[in-house]
C-alpha positions as CSV (number, residue, x, y, z in Angstrom):
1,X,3.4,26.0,-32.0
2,X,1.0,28.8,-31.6
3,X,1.3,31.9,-33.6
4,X,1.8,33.8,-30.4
5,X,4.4,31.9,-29.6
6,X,6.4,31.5,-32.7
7,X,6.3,35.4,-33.0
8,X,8.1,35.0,-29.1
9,X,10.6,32.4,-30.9
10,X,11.6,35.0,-33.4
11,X,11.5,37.8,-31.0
12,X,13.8,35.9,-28.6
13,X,16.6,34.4,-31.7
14,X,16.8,38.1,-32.7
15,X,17.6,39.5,-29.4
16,X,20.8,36.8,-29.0
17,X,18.5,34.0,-26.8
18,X,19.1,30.4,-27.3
19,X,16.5,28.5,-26.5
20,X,16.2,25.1,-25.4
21,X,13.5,23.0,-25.2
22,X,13.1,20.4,-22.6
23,X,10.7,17.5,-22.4
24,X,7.4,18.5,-21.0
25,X,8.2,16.3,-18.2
26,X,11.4,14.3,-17.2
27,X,12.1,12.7,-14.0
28,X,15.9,12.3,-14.8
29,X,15.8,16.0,-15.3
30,X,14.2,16.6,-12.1
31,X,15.6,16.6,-8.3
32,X,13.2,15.8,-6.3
33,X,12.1,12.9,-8.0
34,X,15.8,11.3,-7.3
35,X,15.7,12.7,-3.4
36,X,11.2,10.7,-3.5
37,X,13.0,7.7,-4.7
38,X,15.7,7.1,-2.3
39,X,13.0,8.2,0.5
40,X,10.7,5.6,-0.6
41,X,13.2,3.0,-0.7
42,X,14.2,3.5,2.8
43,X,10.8,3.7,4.1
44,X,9.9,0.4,2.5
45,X,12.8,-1.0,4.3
46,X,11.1,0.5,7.3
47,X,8.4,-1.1,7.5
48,X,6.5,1.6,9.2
49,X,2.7,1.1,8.8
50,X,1.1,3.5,11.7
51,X,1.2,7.6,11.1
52,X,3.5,8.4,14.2
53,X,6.0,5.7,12.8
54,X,6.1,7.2,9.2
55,X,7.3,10.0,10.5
56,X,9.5,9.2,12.4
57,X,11.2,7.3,9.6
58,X,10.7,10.1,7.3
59,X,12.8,12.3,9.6
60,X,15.7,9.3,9.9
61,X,15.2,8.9,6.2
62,X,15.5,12.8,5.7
63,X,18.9,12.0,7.9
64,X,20.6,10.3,4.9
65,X,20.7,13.3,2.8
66,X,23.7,15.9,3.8
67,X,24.6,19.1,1.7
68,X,26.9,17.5,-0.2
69,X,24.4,15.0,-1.6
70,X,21.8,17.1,-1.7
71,X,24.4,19.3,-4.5
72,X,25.0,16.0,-6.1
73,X,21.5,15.4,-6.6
74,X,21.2,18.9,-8.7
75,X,24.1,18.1,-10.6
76,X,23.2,14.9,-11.6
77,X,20.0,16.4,-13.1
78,X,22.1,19.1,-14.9
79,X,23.0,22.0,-12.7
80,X,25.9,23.5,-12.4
81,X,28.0,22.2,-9.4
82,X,28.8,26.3,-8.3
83,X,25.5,27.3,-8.2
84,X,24.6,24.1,-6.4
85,X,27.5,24.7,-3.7
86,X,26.8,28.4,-3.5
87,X,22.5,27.7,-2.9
88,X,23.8,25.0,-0.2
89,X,26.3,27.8,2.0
């Protein structure tokens, strides 16, 4: 850790902060990642090989995902269901 940044550490643990330190990447810990992966497997299933028709399935695909699964999508990747349901309307 830099120095600059261990003096932040400090800084932060006197003040009350917790910290937690996440992964530098995770795709279970992202959203979209889950919402790219369903979206590719229906496009596979598509078949669709010209621009105009990826599109097209793109916006069916994009069909598949109401509010409600779009909340479950953030919870499942940690978020708290309220402030998924609040962000949603």
């Amino acid at each position: 850790m830099a120095r600059s940044v261990a003096r932040l550490v400090v800084w932060l643990l006197l003040v009350g902060a917790h910290l937690l330190f996440l992964p530098k990447y995770s795709p279970d810990l992202n959203p979209i990642e889950q919402v790219f992966a369903k979206l590719e497997h229906f496009l596979r299933k598509t078949v669709a090989r010209t621009g105009d028709a990826i599109c097209d399935a793109i916006a069916e695909t994009l069909q598949r995902f109401p509010a409600h699964e779009c909340a479950n999508v953030f919870v499942n990747s940690g978020y708290a269901r309220a402030e998924c349901h609040h962000a949603l309307g």
